[in-house]
N, C-alpha and C positions, 0 to 999 in steps of 0.2 A: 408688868408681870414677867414679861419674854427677859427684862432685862434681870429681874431676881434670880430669873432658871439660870440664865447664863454665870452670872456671879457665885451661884451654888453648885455650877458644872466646874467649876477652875480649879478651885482646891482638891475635892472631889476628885478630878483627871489626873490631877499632878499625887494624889496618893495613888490611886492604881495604875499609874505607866510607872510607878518607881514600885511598886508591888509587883509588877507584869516582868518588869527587868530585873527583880532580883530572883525568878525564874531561872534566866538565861545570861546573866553574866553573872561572876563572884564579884567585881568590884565594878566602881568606874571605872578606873584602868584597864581591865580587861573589856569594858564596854568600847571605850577609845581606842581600844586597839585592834578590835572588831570595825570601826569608822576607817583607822587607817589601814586593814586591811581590804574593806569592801573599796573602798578610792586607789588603790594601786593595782595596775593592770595586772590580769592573769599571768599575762605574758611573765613578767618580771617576776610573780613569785614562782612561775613555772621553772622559770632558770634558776632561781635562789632554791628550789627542793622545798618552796612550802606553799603547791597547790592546793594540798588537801585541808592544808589549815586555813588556807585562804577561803577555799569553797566552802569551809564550815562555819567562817565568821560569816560571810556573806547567807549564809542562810540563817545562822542566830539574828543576822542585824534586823534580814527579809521579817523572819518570822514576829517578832518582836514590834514590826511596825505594821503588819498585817493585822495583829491582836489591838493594838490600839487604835488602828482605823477601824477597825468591828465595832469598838466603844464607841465609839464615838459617832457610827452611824446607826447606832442602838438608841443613843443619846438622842441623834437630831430625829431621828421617827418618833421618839414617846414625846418631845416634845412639840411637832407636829400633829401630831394626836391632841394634844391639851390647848398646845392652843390655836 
């Protein structure tokens, strides 16, 4: 039964983490560009003039992964519960 929940969690997840992210980014491309900004040091975009766009992807990318670890520890307590 633990193995049908899990099977019925997958598709389930992968429609609202691609629901959750069309929140907070307009494309993939801007999603990947939000990854390569959050992985290149501050330092560096400090000197290229684009901190604030950097701090802001780093907080879309933060936020975005915070929302879908809440689901997902939403998930593992109701299922805890049941079984």
């Amino acid at each position: 039964m633990l193995f049908l929940y899990i099977l019925v969690l997958i598709p389930v997840n992968i429609f609202l983490f691609i629901q959750i992210g069309k929140l907070f980014f307009d494309d993939m491309d801007h999603f990947w560009e939000c990854v390569k900004l959050d992985l290149r040091p501050d330092i560096f975009s400090f000197f290229k003039g684009e901190l604030g766009k950097d701090w802001a992807a780093e907080f879309r990318l933060g936020a975005f992964g915070i929302l879908c670890g809440i689901i997902i520890l939403i998930e593992v307590g109701i299922g805890a519960v049941i079984f």
